[in-house]
C-alpha positions as CSV (number, residue, x, y, z in Angstrom):
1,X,27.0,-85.0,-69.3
2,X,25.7,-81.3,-70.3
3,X,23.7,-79.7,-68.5
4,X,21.0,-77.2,-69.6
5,X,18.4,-74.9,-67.7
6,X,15.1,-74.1,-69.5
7,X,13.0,-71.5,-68.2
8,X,9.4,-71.8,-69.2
9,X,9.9,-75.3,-69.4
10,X,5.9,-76.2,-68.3
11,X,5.3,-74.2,-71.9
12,X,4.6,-75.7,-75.5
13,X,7.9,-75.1,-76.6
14,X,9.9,-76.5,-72.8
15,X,8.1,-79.5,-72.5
16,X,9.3,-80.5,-76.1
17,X,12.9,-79.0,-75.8
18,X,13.1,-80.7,-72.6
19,X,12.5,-84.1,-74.5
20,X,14.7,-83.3,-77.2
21,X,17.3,-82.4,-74.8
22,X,16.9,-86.3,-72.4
23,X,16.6,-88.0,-75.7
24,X,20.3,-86.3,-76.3
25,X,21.5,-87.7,-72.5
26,X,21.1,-84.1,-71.1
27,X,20.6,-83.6,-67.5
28,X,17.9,-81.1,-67.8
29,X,16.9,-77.8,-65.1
30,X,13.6,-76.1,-65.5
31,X,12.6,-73.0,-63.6
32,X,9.1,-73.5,-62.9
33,X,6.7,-70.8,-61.0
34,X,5.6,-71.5,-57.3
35,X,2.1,-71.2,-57.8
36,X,-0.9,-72.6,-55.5
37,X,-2.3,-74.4,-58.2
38,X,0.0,-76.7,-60.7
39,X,0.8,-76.2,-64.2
40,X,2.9,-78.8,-65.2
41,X,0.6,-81.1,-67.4
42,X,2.9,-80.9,-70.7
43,X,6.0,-82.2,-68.4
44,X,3.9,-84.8,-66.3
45,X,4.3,-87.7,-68.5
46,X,8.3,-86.9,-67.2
47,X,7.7,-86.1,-64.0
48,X,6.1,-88.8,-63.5
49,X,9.0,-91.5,-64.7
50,X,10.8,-92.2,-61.9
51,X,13.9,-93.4,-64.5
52,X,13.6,-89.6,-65.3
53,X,12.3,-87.0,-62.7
54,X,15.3,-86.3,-60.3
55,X,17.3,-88.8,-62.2
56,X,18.2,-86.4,-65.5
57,X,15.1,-83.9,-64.5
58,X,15.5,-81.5,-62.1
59,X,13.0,-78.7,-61.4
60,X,13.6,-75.0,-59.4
61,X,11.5,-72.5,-58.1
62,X,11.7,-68.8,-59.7
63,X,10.8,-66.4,-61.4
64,X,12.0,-63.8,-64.7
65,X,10.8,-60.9,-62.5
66,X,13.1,-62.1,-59.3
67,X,16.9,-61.7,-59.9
68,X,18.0,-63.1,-56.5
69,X,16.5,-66.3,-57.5
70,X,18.0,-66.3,-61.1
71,X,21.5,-66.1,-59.3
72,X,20.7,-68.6,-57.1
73,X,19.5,-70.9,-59.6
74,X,22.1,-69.9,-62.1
75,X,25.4,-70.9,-59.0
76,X,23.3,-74.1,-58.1
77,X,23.4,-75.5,-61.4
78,X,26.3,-74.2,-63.5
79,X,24.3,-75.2,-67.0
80,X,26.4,-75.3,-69.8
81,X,23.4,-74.4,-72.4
82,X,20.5,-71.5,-71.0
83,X,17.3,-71.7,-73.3
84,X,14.7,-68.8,-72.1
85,X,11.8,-69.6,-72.8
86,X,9.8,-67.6,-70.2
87,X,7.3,-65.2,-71.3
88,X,3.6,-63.7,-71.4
89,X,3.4,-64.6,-74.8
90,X,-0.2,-63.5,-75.7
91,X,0.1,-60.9,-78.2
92,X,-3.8,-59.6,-77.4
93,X,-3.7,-59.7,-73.5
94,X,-0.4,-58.1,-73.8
95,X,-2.5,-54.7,-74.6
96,X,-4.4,-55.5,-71.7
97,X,-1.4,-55.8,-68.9
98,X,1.8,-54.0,-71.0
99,X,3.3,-53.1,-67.5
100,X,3.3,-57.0,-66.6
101,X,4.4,-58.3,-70.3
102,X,7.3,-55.7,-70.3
103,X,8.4,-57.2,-66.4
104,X,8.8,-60.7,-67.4
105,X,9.6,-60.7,-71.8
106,X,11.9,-56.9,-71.4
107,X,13.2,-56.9,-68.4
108,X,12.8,-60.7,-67.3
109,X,15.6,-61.0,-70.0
110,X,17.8,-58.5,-68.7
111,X,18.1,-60.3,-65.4
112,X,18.8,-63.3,-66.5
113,X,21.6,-61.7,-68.9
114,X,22.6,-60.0,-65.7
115,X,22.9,-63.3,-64.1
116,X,25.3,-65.1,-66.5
117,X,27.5,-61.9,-66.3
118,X,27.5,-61.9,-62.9
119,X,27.8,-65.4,-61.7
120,X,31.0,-65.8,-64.0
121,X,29.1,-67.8,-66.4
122,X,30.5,-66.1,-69.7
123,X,32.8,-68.5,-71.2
124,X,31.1,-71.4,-69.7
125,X,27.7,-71.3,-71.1
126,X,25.8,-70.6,-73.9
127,X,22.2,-68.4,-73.9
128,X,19.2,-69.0,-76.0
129,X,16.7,-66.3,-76.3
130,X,13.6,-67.2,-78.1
131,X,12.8,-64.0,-79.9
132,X,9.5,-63.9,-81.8
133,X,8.6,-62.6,-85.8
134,X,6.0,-60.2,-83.8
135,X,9.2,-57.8,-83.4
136,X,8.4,-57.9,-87.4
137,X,5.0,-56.1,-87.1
138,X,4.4,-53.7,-90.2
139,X,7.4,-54.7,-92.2
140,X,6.0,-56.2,-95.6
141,X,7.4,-60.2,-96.0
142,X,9.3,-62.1,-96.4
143,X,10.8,-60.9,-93.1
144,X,14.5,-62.2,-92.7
145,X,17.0,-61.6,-90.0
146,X,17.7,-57.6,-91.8
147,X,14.1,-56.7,-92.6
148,X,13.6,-53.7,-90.3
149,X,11.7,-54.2,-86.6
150,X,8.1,-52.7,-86.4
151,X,6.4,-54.2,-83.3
152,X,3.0,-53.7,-83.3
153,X,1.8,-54.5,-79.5
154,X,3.1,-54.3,-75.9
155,X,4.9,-57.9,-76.3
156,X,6.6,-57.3,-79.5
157,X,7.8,-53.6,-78.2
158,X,9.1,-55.8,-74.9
159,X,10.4,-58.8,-77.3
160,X,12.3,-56.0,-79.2
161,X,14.2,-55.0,-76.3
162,X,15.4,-58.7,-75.1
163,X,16.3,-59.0,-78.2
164,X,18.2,-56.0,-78.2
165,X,19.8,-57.0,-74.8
166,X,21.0,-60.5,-76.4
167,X,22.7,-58.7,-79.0
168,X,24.7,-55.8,-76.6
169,X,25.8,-58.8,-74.5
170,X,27.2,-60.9,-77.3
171,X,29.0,-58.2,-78.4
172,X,30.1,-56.2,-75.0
173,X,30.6,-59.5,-73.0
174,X,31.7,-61.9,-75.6
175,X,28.5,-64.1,-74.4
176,X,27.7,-66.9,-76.7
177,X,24.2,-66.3,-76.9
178,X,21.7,-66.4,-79.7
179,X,18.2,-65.5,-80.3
180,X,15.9,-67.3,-82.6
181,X,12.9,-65.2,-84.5
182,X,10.6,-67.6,-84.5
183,X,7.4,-67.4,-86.7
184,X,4.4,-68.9,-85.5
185,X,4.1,-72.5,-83.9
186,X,2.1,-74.6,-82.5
187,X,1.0,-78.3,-81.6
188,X,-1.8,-79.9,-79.3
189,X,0.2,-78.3,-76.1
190,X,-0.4,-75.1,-77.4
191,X,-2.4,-72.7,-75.1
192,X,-6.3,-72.6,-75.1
193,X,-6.1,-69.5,-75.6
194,X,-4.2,-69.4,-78.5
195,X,-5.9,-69.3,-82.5
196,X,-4.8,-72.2,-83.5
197,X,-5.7,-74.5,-80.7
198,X,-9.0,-72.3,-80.4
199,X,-10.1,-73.5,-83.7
200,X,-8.9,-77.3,-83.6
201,X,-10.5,-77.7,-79.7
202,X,-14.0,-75.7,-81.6
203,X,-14.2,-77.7,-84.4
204,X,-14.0,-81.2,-82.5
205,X,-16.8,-80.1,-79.9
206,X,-18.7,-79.1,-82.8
207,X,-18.8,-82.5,-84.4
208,X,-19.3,-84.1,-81.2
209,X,-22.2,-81.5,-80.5
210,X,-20.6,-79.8,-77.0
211,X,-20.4,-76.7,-79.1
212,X,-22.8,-74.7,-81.5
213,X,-20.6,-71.7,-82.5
214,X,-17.3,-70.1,-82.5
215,X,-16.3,-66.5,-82.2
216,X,-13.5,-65.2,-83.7
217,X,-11.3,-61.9,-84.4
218,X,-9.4,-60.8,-87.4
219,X,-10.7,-63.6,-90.0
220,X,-7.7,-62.6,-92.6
221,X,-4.6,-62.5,-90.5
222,X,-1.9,-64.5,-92.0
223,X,0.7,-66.6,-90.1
224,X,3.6,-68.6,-91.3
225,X,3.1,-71.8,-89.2
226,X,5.0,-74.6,-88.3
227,X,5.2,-77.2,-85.5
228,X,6.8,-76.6,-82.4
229,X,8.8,-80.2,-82.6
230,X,10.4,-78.4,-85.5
231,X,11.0,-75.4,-84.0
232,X,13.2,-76.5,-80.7
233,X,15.4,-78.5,-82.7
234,X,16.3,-75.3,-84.3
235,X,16.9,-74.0,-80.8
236,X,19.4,-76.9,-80.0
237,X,20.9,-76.6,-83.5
238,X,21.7,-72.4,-82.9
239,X,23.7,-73.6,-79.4
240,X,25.9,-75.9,-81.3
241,X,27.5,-73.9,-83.4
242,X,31.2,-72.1,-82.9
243,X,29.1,-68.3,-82.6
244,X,26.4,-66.8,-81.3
245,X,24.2,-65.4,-84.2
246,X,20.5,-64.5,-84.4
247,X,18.2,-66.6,-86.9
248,X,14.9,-66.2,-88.3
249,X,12.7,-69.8,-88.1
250,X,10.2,-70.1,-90.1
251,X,8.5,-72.7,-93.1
252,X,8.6,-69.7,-95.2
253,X,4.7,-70.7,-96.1
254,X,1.6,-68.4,-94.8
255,X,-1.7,-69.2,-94.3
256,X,-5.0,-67.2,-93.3
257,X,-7.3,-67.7,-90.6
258,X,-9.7,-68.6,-93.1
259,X,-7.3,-71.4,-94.7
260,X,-6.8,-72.5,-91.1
261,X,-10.4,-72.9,-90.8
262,X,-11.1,-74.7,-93.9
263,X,-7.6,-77.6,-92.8
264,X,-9.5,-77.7,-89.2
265,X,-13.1,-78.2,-89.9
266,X,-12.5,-79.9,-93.2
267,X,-10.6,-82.8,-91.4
268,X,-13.9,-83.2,-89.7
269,X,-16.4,-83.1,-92.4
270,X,-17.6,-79.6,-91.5
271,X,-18.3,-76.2,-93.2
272,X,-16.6,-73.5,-90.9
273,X,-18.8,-71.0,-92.5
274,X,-21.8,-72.2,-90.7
275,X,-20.4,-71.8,-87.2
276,X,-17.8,-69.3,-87.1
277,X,-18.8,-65.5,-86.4
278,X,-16.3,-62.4,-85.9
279,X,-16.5,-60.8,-82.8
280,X,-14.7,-57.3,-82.7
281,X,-13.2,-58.2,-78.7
282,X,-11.2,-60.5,-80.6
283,X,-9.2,-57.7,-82.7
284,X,-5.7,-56.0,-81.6
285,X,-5.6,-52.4,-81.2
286,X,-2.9,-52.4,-84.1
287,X,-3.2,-55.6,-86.3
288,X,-0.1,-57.4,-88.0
289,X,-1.7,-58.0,-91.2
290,X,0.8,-60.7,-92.9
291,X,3.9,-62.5,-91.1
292,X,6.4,-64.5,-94.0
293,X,9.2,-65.8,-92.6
294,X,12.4,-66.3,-94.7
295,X,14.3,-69.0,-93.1
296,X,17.5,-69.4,-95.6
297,X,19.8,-68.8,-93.0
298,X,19.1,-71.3,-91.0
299,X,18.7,-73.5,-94.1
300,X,22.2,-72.8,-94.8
301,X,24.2,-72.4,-91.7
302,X,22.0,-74.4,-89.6
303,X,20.7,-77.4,-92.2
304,X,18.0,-76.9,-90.5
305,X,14.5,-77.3,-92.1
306,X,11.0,-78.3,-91.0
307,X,9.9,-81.6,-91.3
308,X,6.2,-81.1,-90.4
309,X,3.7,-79.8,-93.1
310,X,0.8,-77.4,-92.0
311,X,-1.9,-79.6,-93.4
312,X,-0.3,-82.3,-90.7
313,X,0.5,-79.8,-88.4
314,X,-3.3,-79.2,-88.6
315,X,-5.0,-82.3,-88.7
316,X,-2.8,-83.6,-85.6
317,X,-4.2,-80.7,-83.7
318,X,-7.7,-81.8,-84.8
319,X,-7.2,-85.4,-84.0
320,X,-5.6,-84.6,-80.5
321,X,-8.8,-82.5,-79.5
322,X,-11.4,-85.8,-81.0
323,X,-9.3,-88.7,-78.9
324,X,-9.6,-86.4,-75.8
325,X,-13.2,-85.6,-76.1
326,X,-13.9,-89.1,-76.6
327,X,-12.1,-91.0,-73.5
């Protein structure tokens, strides 16, 4: 039986990797933050199978910003696959706390790398680092895996150096690791305090009349976005293959804010233009004005594609928010 070790596995993106990953007979590690409150609602429904949870599920206290715990964790459970998921991944509160975002996504990374090197795990594992298309910033799209690296805020300048990091230790070390660049994605378990989930929580408490009005940034931002489910099968798919490599994932499809709005509201009967109002808090110091991803690669090397549309990705975000307003 492989074993793998996800950090971040409480996230979006863990909680489904972690399924993927059981439904493949894995026995699964996830680091997981000792906190004095819990975080652990996207991984509960496993936690709280007993034919799972300490069976094929095994959780461990630590943290990207302490490395004697990383070693610990790292000897204790000799995983075959690493998939590092950890991160502050807000882009805007990254301009608010850059010293904190570089700790964990920069130097968090480092560690870890660190880690593998030094608890003889090269040659015996294989490292996933989920890089992100915000390393991208400026670049005009498409973006592939050689369109030149213009981060834009405090987590893409910190995602650029993990990146970075991944690529000097697959080369100096002969560590198979990869990185995939992933574009935008998202799914019910995405973060409240993320656009997407913003807009589809918004538009149900609207219609069931818990809301009057939503606030919002940059109005004509556009995202290439897919569904998370999609997305960590690509993150299995990279830690199959003979050689580490660095891929960009993506539907290769954008979308505005404003398209986002009309999928979200629309679903529900509503006209977005009658709630919705741009407030300038909501605006980065430096915008990214248009992310395109152009996933080919991973078409071709990978046979990877996504399976999810963003009108579905959409309307199950929508539908998720209505069924748990109404219970």
């Amino acid at each position: 039986m492989k074993k793998a070790l996800i950090t971040g596995i409480t996230g979006q993106d863990g909680s489904y990797l972690a399924e993927l990953l059981l439904g493949k007979g894995y026995e699964v590690h996830g680091i997981v933050r000792r906190s004095s409150s819990f975080n652990r609602e996207r991984i509960e429904h496993l936690i709280q199978n007993p034919d799972v949870y300490r069976t094929s599920l095994f959780l461990h206290y630590g943290e990207m910003t302490d490395s004697s715990a990383l070693n610990r964790i790292l000897e204790r459970v000799g995983p075959d696959e690493i998939y590092n998921l950890a991160a502050q991944s807000h882009v805007r509160i990254s301009f608010d706390l850059p010293e904190y975002t570089a700790d964990v996504d920069a130097l968090g990374v480092a560690r870890i790398l660190d880690a593998i090197r030094e608890v003889g795990l090269v040659g015996e594992c294989r490292f996933y680092q989920a890089s992100t298309s915000e390393m991208f910033g400026s670049s005009p799209p498409p973006q592939g895996e050689d369109t030149p690296f213009h981060p834009r805020s405090p987590y893409a300048a910190a995602k650029l150096y993990s990146h970075w990091m991944v690529v000097n230790y697959r080369k100096g070390y002969g560590l198979h690791a990869s990185s995939g660049i992933l574009f935008n994605h998202e799914s019910p378990r995405r973060g409240r305090n993320f656009v997407t989930r913003k807009i589809a929580l918004a538009a149900a408490r609207i219609k069931m009349g818990l809301q009057n009005s939503l606030a919002l940034g940059n109005l004509d931002a556009k995202r290439d976005w897919g569904h998370a489910k999609d997305f960590v099968r690509a993150m299995y798919l990279m830690l199959q293959q003979e050689e580490g490599d660095d891929f960009v994932i993506a539907t290769g499809e954008t979308h505005s804010i404003r398209d986002l709005l009309d999928r979200a509201f629309g679903r529900l009967e509503l006209d977005w233009k009658e709630y919705v109002t741009v407030d300038e808090r909501y605006f980065r110091p430096t915008e990214v004005d248009v992310l395109k991803g152009d996933p080919s690669k991973a078409n071709r090397l990978l046979g990877w594609k996504p399976e999810i549309s963003f009108e579905e990705l959409v309307n199950e975000m929508v539908d998720y928010e209505m069924t748990q307003l109404s219970l």
